[in-house]
N, C-alpha and C positions, 0 to 999 in steps of 0.2 A: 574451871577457867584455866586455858592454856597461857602460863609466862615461858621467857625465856630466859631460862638455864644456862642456856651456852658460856662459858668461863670467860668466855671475849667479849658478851656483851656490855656496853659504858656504863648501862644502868639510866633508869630513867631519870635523877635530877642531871645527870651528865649528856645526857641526847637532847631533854630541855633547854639546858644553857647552851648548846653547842646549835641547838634549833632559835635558840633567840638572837644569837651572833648574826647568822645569819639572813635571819630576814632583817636584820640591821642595815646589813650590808643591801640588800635588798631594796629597801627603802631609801637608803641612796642614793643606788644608783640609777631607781627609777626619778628622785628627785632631781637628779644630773643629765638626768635622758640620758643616759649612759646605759642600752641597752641591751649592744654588746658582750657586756658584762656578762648578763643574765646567760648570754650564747655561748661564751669563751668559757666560762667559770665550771667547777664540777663541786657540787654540793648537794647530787637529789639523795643519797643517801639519811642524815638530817634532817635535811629541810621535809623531806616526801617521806617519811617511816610508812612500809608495807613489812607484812608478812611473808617475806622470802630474803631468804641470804642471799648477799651479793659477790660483789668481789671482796667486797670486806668481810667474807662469811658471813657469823651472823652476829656481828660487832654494832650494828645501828637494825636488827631486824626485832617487830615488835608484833608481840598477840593479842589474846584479848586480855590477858590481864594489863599490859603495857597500855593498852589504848583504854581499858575503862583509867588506870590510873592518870592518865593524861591528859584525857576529857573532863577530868572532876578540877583540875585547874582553869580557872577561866582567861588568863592571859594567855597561857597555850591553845587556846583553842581562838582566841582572836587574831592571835598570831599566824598560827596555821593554815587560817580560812586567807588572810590578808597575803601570807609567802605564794597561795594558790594565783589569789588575783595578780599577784604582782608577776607572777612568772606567765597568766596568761595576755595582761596586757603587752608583754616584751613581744609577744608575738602577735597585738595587735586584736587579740580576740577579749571582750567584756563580758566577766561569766554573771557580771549580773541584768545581762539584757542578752544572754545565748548568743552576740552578734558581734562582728567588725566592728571595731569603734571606728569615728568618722577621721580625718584626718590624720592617719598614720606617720611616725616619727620614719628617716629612712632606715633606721635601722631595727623598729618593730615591725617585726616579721616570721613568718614560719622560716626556721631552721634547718628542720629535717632529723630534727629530734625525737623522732618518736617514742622511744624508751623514754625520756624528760617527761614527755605527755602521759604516757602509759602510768608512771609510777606517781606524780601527779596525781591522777584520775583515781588511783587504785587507793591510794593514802585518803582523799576526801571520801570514797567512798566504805573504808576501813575505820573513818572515825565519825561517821555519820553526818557528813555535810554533803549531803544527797541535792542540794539546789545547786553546787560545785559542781558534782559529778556530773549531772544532769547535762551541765551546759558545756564542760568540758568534751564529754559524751557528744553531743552535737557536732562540739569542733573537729573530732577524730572522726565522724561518721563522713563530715566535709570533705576533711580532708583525703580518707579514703574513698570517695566517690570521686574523686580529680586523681588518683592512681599511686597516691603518698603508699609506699612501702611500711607496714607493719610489722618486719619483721626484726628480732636484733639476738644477736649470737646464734642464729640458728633457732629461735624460737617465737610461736606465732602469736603475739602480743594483739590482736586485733578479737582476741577473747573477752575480753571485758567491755568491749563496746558494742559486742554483736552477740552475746549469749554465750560464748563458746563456753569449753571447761576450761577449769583453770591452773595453773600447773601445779605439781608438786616439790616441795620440799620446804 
């Protein structure tokens, strides 16, 4: 089982607390309809742990050893599922009915976040919450069928929703 090693990584009771803050704040601001929030703010790092370095190298990047240990708690994992929905109601999508929710707030709405979405999708689908995925999956398949750009730094993120490979590092 792959862990990460990297001398920079917080460690996972430090990525946990730093991921419960967060959907704190989350659940806020969804309580405030303050949805903006979810738009303006930068926290997928945390909140979305995948397998690849980012700009923080690989200071919040997690394998299979990070995510079996992570999955074996069960407030992280109610957590996790719940920062998902919360981030895709901000944009007005219900991944537990794959659809629009009815009455949208004015400021839940696509973004133009695609990375947000990408790593999102890549994170539920990394910790086995495949009815997440699934519906998330939907939203991007939507959304790139209306002509939303998938791509971000130069690389073509529309791989996980449509087969492609997937990158390295």
């Amino acid at each position: 089982m792959r862990f990460n090693t990297d001398p920079s990584f917080v460690g996972v009771p430090a990525l946990i607390e730093q991921h419960r803050k967060q959907i704190a704040d989350f659940e806020s601001w969804a309580a405030n309809r303050q949805w903006m929030q979810f738009h303006l703010n930068h926290y997928d790092w945390w909140a979305f742990p995948i397998s690849f370095r980012s700009s923080y190298g690989k200071r919040y990047t997690v394998y299979e050893g990070e995510i079996h240990a992570m999955n074996q708690q069960s407030e992280f994992v109610v957590r996790h599922r719940r920062g998902i929905e919360l981030l895709a109601l901000s944009w007005g999508w219900d991944v537990h009915h794959s659809d629009f929710i009815e009455h949208p707030d004015t400021d839940q709405a696509w973004q133009h976040w695609t990375v947000r979405l990408y790593k999102a999708a890549w994170s539920a689908q990394l910790f086995s919450h495949m009815d997440l995925f699934e519906s998330l999956k939907t939203y991007a398949l939507w959304l790139m069928k209306r002509g939303e750009d998938f791509s971000y730094g130069g690389h073509d993120l529309s791989w996980l929703f449509t087969g492609g490979n997937p990158p390295t590092g």
